[in-house]
Each structure stands twice: as C-alpha cells, then as structure tokens.
C-alpha positions, 0 to 999 in steps of 0.5 A: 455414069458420073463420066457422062455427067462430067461431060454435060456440065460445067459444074451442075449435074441436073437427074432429069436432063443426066436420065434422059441422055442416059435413057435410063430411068430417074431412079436408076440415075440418083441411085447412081448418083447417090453412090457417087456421092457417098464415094466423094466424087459429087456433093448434093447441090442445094436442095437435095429434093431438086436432083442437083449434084455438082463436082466438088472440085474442077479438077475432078470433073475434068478428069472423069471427062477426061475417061470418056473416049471418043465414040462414046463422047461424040454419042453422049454429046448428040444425045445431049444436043437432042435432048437439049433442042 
C-alpha cells in the first residue's frame, strides 16, 4: 500500500483519495498507514485528525515508487486519473 501512495504524490498521502484508488475502506487504509508509520516509512503531516502522512525523505518515495511494476503502475495510475476527474 505505501507503493500505490508513493505513486500518487509528490510528497502528501491524502486517506481518503489513497481509499478510493485503493477501493479499500478508510480504516483499512490508515491502519495501513499507521503501521507505515510506526515502521518509518511516513510521518503524520500536520493534523493527524486530517489523514495526511508524507515521506520523510524524497529518496524513500522514489524507491518505494520505484517497486511498483508496470501493469500495476498503468492500473493504479487510471484508478487515479478517474478518481481525480
């Protein structure tokens, strides 16, 4: 799951947008995000009662992107791109 956000940001990873790409529920999503937090992987991004989280570092985003593969990154990216428009 924290690929598919480090795919859809540039430094922000949004709960509810993450949900809705993901179809999985909101609590599903910041349980995840919560253990990717307690791993070191995100910091909560200003208030934690908003479901903001960001990478701490560029270079940790890019290579978590960098795992997705190619048919899964096309089918996240038109995921994004409908739940976007």
């Amino acid at each position: 799951m924290v690929e598919s956000a480090a795919m859809h940001t540039l430094s922000l990873v949004d709960v509810e947008l993450l949900s809705q790409v993901l179809h999985l529920s909101e609590d599903e999503v910041g349980q995840a995000l919560d253990e990717a937090v307690t791993a070191g992987l995100l910091v909560e991004s200003g208030h934690g009662w908003a479901g903001v989280f960001s990478f701490p570092h560029p270079l940790l985003r890019e290579s978590l992107a960098a795992e997705v593969g190619g048919s899964r990154l096309r089918g996240l990216h038109l995921r994004a791109a409908r739940v976007l428009m």
